[in-house]
N, C-alpha and C positions, 0 to 999 in steps of 0.2 A: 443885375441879377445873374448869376453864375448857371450857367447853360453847359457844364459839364460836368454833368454827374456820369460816374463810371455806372457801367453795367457788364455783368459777368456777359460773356460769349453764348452765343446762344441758347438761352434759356427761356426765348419767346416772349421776352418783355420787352417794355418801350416806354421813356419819357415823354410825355404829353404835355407843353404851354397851355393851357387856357387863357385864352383872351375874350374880348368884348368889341363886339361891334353895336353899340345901340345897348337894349339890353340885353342881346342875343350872344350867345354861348359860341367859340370856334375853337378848334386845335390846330396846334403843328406837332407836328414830332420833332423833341428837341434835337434828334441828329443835324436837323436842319440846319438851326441857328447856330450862329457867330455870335451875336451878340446883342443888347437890347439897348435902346437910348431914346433918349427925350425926343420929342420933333425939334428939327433944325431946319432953317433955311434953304428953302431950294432953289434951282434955278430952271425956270421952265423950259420944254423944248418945242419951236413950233414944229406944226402939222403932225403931231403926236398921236396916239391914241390915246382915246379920252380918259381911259384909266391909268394913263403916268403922268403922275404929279410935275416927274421932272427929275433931273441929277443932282444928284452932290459929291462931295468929296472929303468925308472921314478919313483921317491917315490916310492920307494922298491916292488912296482907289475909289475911282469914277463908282459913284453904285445910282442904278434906276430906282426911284420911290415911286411904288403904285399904291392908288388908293384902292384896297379892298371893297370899302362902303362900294365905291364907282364899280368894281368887278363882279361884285354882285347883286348890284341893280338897288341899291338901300341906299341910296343918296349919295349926297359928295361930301368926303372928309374937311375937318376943319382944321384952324393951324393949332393945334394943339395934340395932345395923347404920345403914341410912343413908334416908334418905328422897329420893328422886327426884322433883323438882316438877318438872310440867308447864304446859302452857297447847296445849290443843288446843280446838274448836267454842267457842271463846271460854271453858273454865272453867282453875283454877286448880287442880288436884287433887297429891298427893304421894301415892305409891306406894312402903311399906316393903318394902325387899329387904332383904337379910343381911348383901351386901358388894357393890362396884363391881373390875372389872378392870379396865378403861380405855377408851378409845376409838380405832376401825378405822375406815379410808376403805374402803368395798367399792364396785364397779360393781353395779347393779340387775340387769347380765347375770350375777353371782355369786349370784345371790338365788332358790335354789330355791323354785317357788311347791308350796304344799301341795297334794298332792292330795286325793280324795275321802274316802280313811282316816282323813284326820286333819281336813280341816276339810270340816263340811257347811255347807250353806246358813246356818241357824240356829244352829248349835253352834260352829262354830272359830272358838280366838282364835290364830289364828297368822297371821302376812300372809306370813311368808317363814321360808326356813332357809338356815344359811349354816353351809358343809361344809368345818372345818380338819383338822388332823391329828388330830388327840386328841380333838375333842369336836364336839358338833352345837351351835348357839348358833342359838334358837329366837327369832325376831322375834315379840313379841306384838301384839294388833290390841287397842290401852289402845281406842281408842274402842268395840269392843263391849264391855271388860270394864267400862266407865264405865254405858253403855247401858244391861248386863244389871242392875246393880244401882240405876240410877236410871233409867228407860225415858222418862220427861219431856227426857232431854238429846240423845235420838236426831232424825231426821228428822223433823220437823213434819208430817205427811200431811195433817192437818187445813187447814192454808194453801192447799191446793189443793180443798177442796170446792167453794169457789166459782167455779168455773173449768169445773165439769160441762155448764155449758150452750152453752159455746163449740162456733163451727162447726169442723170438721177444717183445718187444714193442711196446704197443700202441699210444706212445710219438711223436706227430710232434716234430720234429727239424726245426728250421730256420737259413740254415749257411749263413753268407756273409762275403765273403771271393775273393780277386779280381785275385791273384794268382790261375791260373788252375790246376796248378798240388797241391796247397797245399788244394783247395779245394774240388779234387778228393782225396787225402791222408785225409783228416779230414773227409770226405763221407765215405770212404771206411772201415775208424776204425770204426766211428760209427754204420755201417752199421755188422761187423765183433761182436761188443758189443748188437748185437740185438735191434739199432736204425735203421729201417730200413723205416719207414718212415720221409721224410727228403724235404724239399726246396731249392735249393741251387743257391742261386744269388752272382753276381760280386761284385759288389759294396752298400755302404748302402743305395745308391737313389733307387735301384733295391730292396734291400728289404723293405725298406720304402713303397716302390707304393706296394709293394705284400701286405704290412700289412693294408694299405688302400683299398686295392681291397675286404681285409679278411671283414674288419668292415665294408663297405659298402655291401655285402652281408650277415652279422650277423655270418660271421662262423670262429671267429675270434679262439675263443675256441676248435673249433672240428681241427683246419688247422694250429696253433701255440701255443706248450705248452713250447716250449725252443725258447732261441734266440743264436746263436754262432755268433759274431763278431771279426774281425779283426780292427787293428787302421787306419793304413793306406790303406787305398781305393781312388780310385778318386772319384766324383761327391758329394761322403757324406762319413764321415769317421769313425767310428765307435762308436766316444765319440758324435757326433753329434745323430746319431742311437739311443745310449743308452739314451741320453737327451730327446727326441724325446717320446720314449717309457714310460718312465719312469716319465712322466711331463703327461702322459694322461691317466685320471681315468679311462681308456675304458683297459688300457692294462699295465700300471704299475703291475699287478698281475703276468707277464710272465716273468720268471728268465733269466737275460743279462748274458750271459758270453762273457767274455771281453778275446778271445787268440792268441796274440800276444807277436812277438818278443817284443816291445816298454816295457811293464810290467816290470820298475821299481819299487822303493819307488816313486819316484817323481810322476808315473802318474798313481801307482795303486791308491793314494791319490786322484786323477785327478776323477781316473772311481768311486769312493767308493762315491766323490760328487756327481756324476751322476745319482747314484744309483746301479750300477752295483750287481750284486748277487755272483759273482766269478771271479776270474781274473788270470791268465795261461799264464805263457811264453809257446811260442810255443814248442820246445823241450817235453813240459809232456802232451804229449798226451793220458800215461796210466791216469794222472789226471786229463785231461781232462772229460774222461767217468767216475771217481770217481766222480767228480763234478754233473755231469750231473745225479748218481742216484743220488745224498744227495737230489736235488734240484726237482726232480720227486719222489722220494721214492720207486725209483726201486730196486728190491731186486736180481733179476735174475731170 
């Protein structure tokens, strides 16, 4: 199945895979995926966590096969269906599903975000829902289901301890960021690097309306001197954000940083159209606050 379909630069859309666990409905965003293939033979590893099947090696790269069904509590996979490779915070992982449906262009404004029921701070893996006739197709959030069973591939917090002794910042931050807990972990480092005044919205329509609320009272300057963005968000999605900003003589002067999992070659080339100022896999979060003096001229 071809997993590359182009898409114009920020126009707030996104390819979506449907897949099947059982007869239950899931997505990825095709950024994600590499490529789709049959099940293949694994090779098991002991004292594993219970949701990795085990390695293999596809044109000679090691990749981890997790069972999904196992990661979200619906039973254990069988040797058959399809394997979904990715490449998100820089790893290679494959995720056995059952079967593939195909793939849907949706707008980000189509992308119901979960509420409190379904996903808490800590606990949900959902980033979105998307509402057809016949059935609910649940966006999963692979990077916390990656996380919760290997916790070493999450945010680095540790890169930021030495950074405790810095003086405060004058520097508004503007993070949008739709995940709770990554955007209290992206606050909290900032805040630990002596950025400690900060704005911090879900989604990029949310920070969009803030940056409008700025320029309609002129204090666009004193309330936003950085931008943090995420790719995936509902309602507006990050490259949409960047577009946005970056397209208006009022606020093109304000450095985008683009940090996200998704940060390939393919879509740092994406955000560098946009205009982006810096782009970070999630993971470098000590480079993320490097970024952020180069881009202020903070010294410490």
């Amino acid at each position: 199945m071809d997993t590359k379909i182009l898409l114009e630069n920020g126009t707030n859309e996104l390819e979506i895979l449907e897949f099947k666990l059982g007869d239950n409905s899931y997505g990825i965003n095709v950024a994600k995926i590499t490529e789709i293939i049959p099940y293949s033979p694994i090779t098991p590893v002991p004292n594993s966590h219970p949701s990795i099947e085990g390695i293999f090696m596809p044109r000679d790269t090691m990749i981890t096969a997790i069972s999904l069904k196992n990661a979200l509590q619906l039973g254990e996979s069988t040797t058959d269906g399809l394997f979904i490779i990715t490449n998100f915070n820089k790893l290679d992982v494959a995720f056995h599903v059952d079967r593939v449906i195909g793939i849907s262009r949706y707008s980000w404004k189509d992308i119901i975000k979960p509420d409190s029921t379904i996903n808490s701070d800590d606990n949900g893996i959902s980033t979105g829902i998307i509402k057809l006739k016949d059935r609910l197709i649940i966006i999963l959030d692979f990077e916390k289901i990656v996380t919760d069973i290997s916790p070493d591939t999450g945010l680095k917090l540790n890169e930021v301890s030495g950074f405790s002794e810095r003086e405060r910042s004058d520097a508004s931050i503007l993070i949008a960021e739709d995940s709770h807990l990554l955007n209290k972990l992206i606050s909290d480092a900032l805040s630990t690097a002596g950025y400690v005044k900060q704005k911090r919205t879900e989604d990029g329509l949310e920070a969009w309306n803030y940056i409008n609320k700025c320029l309609a009272e002129g204090t666009v300057d004193r309330n936003i001197d950085c931008v943090i963005t995420d790719i995936e968000m509902p309602q507006m999605d990050g490259h949409r954000l960047t577009k946005l900003i970056k397209s208006d003589d009022r606020l093109k002067h304000i450095p985008v940083v683009i940090f996200s999992s998704l940060v390939n070659e393919e879509m740092r080339v994406k955000g560098e159209q946009l205009g982006a100022d810096a782009q970070l896999s999630k993971p470098e979060i000590g480079r993320l606050v490097e970024e952020i003096d180069k881009l202020l001229s903070y010294s410490g």
